[in-house]
C-alpha positions as CSV (number, residue, x, y, z in Angstrom):
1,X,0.0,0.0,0.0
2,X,1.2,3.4,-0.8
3,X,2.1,5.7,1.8
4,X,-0.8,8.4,0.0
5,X,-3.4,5.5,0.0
6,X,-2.6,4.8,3.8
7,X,-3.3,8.3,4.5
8,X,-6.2,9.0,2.6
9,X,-7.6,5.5,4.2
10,X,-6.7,6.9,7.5
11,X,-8.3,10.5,6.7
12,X,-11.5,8.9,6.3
13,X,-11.5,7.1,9.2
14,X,-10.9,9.2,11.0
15,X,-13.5,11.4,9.7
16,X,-16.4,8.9,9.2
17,X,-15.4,7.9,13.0
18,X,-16.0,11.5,14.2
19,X,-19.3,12.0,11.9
20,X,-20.6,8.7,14.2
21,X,-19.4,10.3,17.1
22,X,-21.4,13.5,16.4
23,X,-24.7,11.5,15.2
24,X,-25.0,9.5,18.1
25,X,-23.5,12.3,20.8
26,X,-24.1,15.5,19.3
27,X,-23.1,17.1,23.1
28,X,-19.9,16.9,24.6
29,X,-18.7,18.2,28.3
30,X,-17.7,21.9,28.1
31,X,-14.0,22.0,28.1
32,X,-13.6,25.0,30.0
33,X,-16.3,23.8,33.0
34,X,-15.0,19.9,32.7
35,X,-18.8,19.5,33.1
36,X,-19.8,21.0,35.7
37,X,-21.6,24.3,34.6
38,X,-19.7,26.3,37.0
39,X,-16.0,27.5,38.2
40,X,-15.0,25.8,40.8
41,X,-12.8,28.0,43.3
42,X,-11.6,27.6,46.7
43,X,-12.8,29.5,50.1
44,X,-9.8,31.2,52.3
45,X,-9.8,27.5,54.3
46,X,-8.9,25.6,50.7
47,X,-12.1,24.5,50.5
48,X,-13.8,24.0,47.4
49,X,-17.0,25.9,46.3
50,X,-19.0,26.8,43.5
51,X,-18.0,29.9,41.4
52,X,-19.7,31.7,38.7
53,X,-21.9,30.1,36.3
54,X,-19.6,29.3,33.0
55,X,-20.0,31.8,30.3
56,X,-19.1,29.0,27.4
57,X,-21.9,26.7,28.4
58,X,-24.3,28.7,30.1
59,X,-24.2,26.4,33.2
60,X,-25.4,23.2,31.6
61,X,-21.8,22.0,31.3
62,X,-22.7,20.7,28.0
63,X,-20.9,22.2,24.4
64,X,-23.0,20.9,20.9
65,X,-19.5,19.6,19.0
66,X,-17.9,21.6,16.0
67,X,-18.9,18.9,13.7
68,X,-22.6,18.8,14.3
69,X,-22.5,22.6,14.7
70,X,-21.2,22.8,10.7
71,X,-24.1,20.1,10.2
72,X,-26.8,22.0,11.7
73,X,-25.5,25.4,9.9
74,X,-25.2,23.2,6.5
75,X,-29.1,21.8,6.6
76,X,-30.2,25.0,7.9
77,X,-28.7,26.6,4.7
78,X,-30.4,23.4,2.8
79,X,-33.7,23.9,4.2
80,X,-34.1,27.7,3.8
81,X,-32.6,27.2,0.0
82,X,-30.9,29.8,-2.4
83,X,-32.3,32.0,-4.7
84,X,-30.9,31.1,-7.8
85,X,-32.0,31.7,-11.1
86,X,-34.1,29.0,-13.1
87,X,-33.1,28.4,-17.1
88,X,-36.5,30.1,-18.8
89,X,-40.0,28.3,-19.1
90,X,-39.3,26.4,-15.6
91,X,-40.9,27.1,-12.1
């Protein structure tokens, strides 16, 4: 196998691996919250405690992933259609 087959074969693995991961799990954790929907700081004793509400998630500690973003913004696009011009004596 040639070393351009290999990784064209391996591009699209990977890619049709990520398109499953988005179609079954369009949410992943917020990277910035880990999940939690909040900051978490500590008091003057060290103790942990809930901080502000995360900006990036909005507190659900849940992100929709870049891939199903592009797919929701692509069939959005599809579904409202273009205005293109039609040859003449078509409708």
């Amino acid at each position: 196998m040639t070393p351009i087959l290999l990784a064209v074969t391996l591009l699209l693995i990977v890619t049709f691996g990520y398109m499953s991961v988005c179609a079954a799990s369009p949410f992943g954790t917020c990277r910035k919250c880990n999940g939690f929907g909040f900051a978490v700081t500590t008091d003057r004793k060290g103790r942990p405690k809930r901080g502000k509400t995360c900006r990036r998630c909005r507190g659900h500690g849940k992100r929709i992933r870049a891939g199903r973003w592009l797919y929701n913004r692509a069939a959005r696009t599809y579904r409202a259609g273009t205005d293109t011009p039609r040859p003449e004596g078509t409708r």
